[in-house]
C-alpha positions, 0 to 999 in steps of 0.5 A: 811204635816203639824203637831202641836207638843204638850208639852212633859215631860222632860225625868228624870235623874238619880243621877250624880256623884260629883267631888270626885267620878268620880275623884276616877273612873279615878284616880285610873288608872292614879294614879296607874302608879306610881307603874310601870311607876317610874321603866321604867322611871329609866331604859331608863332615869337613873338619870333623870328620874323625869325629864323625868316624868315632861315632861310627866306632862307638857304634860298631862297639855296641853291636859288638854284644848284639852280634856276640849275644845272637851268634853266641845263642845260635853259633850257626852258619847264615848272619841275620838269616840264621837268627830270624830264621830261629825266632820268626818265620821262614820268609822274614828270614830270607828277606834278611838273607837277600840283602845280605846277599846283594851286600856280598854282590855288590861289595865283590864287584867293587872291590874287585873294579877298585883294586884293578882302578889302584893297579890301572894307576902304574900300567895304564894299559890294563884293561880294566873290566876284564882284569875285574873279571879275571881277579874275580875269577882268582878268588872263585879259584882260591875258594873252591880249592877250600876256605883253608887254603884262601885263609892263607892268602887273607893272612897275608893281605891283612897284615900288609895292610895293617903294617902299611897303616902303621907305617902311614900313621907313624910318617903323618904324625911325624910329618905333623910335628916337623911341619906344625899345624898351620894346615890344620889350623886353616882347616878348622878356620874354614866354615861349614855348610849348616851346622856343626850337627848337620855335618856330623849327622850326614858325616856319620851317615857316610862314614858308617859304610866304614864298618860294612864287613862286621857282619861277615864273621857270622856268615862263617862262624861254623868255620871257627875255634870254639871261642874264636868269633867274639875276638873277631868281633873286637879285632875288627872294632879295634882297626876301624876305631883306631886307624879310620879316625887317625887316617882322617884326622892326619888328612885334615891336619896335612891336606887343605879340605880341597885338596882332600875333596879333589883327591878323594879317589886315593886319598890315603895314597895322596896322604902319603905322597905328601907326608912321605913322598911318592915311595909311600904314595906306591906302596900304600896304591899297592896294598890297596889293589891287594886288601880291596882284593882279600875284600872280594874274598870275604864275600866269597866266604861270606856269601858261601856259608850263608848260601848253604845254610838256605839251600840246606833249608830249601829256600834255593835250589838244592843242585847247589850242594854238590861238593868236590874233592876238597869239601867245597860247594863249588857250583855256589862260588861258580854261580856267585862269579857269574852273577858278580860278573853280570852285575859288572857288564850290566852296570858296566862297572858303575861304582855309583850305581852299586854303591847304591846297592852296597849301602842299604843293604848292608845298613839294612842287615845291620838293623835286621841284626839287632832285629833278631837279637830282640826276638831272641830275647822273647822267644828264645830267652832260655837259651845259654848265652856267653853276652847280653846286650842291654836294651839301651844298647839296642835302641841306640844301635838300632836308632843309629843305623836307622839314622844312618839309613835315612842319611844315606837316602837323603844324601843319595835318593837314586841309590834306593831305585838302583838297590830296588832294581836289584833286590827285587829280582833276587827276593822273586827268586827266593821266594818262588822256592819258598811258595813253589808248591802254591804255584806248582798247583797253580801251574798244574789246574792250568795245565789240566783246563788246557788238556781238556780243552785239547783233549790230548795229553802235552808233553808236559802234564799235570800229573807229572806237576802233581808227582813233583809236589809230593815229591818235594812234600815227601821230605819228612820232618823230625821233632824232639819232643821232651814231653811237651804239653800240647800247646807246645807240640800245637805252635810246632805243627803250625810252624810246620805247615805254614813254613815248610814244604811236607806233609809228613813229621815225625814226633820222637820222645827220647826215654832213658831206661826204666822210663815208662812212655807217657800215655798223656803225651801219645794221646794228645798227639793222636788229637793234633793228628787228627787236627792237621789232616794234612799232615802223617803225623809219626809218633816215635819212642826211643830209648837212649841219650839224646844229644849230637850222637843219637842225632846224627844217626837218626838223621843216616838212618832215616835220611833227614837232614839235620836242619830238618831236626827241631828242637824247643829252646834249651836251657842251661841245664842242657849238656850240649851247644846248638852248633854240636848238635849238628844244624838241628833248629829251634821252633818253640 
């Protein structure tokens, strides 16, 4: 049938955040490693610690192109799961988005117990798994009232904690040239466990949690400027290659490696004291409380984007959208202080134990990261791009953090049981809703064997499981179709099938005037309709322009989400960026 489309008004946007504020979102949780991550690196690798870290930057430099290359291809909302989902399949996809949830989780729940261990050290009557819980709450609070407003709060943090940086390098240096290097010279007298290599090996594996927090930026990169993300990415690269192997190196250099080991808690704080006295010592325990706090709301941020993105793709119940007055998914910062609270009673705040957690699921993100940006280059080659990572540049960043996983299992094998105990629930849990139609069957032949057997009607019926399945099928689908051949128009309808719940697509052909419709086309359509019973197929001609304003009126008029819209890969000749078109996906 054959339908005119009329002009649509471009939807409005809300304010999006500038470079210093989404950098202070994701930089107080890559930055805040250095409080921690200078200790591990000191313990595995001794005196080479800052060389260790340096390896870690020279890493996180080359996934600077890789994420820049993903996200820049597909500047939508969701990290890995975003790019898995647009070049493999549904399920791969949230397998990604688990992990990179638990990683959110776990982070949120140390940081918070940390920050509350650094405030415990000057009252040592705070009761500390209820003021986890409280600052935990604080965070809910500040993100319901809108990523705007938290922003500010992030500001603040992030440059305390760079200027309390500075302040420490500068003293410590200073201290190292009036004291001179007989301290670093007895250091370096002291021998290593195994080989140099050894210890730079499972140093690096250590020290990469480092850089846990470069993948929030992708979570929320719809909430940035035009042009914002990629200096994201290089201001992050830039704090952690800098301070994290200074802050090491002045540790090595003023503190005997014993020391540093016994002070490991709050080695930076312990630096300070020595290099400072106790008035450096304080003010560096309470910018730590304060960026281990802005941490807890980089997951928050993180993880909201994310959890929008799969429940808009049903991969998550969809009650989780509802707004309030401020735009805010309230019910997912609501759900995630729960669970992060749960997470603390059944642990009863053990850091161990979710270490376990944070370290292969963020190391596993990472990987699945570089995972789909190599998809990205077979399956979607054609889309525009601002950077290309080279495939050197993928082996060795891939290969590192593969090594750095294997380390961390080797170092720690009870994490993988404890990050098992943890995944494994929350991949059931997505994964229920990605096959909740086979199962919804299944309950619904088990529900009919039993009213036979009874012969009287339950409470709860097969014919009303069989209503819910068409509901939830009912939702239709739209493909843009440029006049694909039908091979092309084929993989679409089998991507349909095997990953989404519907049993109804819509194929729209967008003319320009004067344009005749294009019989071939219609015909083999007919024949694919004919090989997928299954599936109502919908053949529609418009006229008009097709871009984000034909859209987002097709998306009102018909009520199909936008995310529900695919579309081929565009090549450079198309006028439009993905992330104007709304949340459209692509399938071929």
């Amino acid at each position: 049938m054959q339908q005119d489309a009329s002009t649509a008004v471009a939807p409005s946007h809300a304010p999006k955040l500038k470079e210093l504020a989404a950098t202070a979102i994701c930089g107080n949780d890559i930055t805040s490693s250095c409080l921690y991550v200078s200790a591990l690196a000191i313990i595995y690798a001794g005196q080479y610690a800052w060389v260790a870290l340096l390896m870690v930057g020279g890493v996180l430099f080359l996934f600077r192109s890789i994420y820049g290359e993903v996200v820049g291809a597909l500047p939508l909302n969701g990290g890995a799961y975003n790019a898995l989902l647009n070049t493999t399949s549904k399920s791969t996809a949230s397998l990604a988005a688990c992990l990179t949830l638990l990683s959110y989780m776990a982070t949120a729940v140390i940081s918070a117990s940390e920050a509350m261990h650094y405030v415990h050290h000057f009252w040592q009557g705070l009761p500390i798994l209820y003021a986890t819980i409280g600052l935990l709450a604080l965070f809910m609070g500040l993100t319901i009232m809108g990523i705007g407003e938290s922003s500010i709060v992030a500001i603040i943090i992030f440059i305390t904690h760079i200027s309390t940086l500075t302040l420490l390098v500068l003293v410590g240096f200073f201290y190292l040239f009036s004291q001179g290097v007989d301290t670093l010279a007895l250091n370096y007298s002291q021998p290593l466990e195994g080989s140099i290599w050894k210890a730079l090996f499972f140093g690096f594996a250590a020290a990469m949690l480092g850089i846990s927090g470069f993948e929030s930026s992708a979570n929320f990169v719809e909430e940035q400027a035009p042009g914002v993300f990629p200096k994201t990415l290089r201001n992050m690269w830039l704090a952690v290659t800098i301070f994290n192997p200074l802050t090491a190196f002045l540790a090595i250099a003023i503190i005997p490696i014993a020391a540093a080991v016994e002070n490991q808690t709050a080695l930076l704080a312990y630096l300070g004291e020595v290099a400072g006295g106790s008035w450096l010592a304080v003010l560096i325990s309470v910018d730590a409380a304060l960026v281990l706090s802005g941490a807890v709301l980089t997951s928050y941020v993180g993880m909201t984007g994310l959890v929008q993105r799969m429940t808009l793709d049903r991969c998550l119940p969809q009650f989780l959208l509802k707004m309030n007055k401020r735009g805010s998914a309230y019910l997912i910062m609501i759900s995630f202080f729960l669970l992060c609270v749960s997470i603390l009673f059944l642990t009863r705040g053990d850091i161990g134990a979710l270490a376990g957690v944070y370290t292969i699921s963020f190391l596993s993100v990472m990987a699945l990261f570089g995972l789909g940006n190599i998809l990205l280059k077979f399956r979607r080659n054609r889309l525009p791009r601002p950077v290309r990572a080279s495939a050197l540049v993928l082996f060795v960043a891939i290969s590192a953090v593969l090594a750095a996983l294997a380390g961390n299992a080797i170092l720690n094998p009870a994490y993988v049981w404890v990050f098992l105990e943890y995944f494994v629930p929350t991949v059931a849990v997505v994964f229920i809703m990605l096959y909740r139609i086979e199962l919804l069957i299944f309950v619904a032949y088990l529900l009919r064997q039993i009213e036979r057997q009874l012969n009287k009607r339950l409470p709860f019926t097969s014919h009303k499981i069989i209503r819910l399945i068409h509901r939830i099928r009912s939702q239709q689908f739209v493909f843009f179709t440029r006049g694909d051949n039908i091979a092309n128009i084929n993989k679409v309808m089998r991507y349909i099938v095997e990953n989404e719940h519907t049993n109804r697509i819509k194929i729209v052909n967008v003319l320009k005037e004067g344009e005749e419709p294009p019989k071939k086309l219609m015909h083999e359509v007919e024949v694919l309709d004919l090989a997928y019973p299954e599936l109502e197929v919908d053949f529609v001609i418009l006229r008009g322009h097709f871009g984000p304003k034909l859209v987002q009126e097709l998306s009102k008029k018909w009520g199909i989400p936008k995310n529900f819209m695919f579309i081929g890969s565009p090549g450079d000749r198309f006028p439009y960026g993905l992330q104007e078109m709304g949340g459209v996906r692509l399938v071929i």
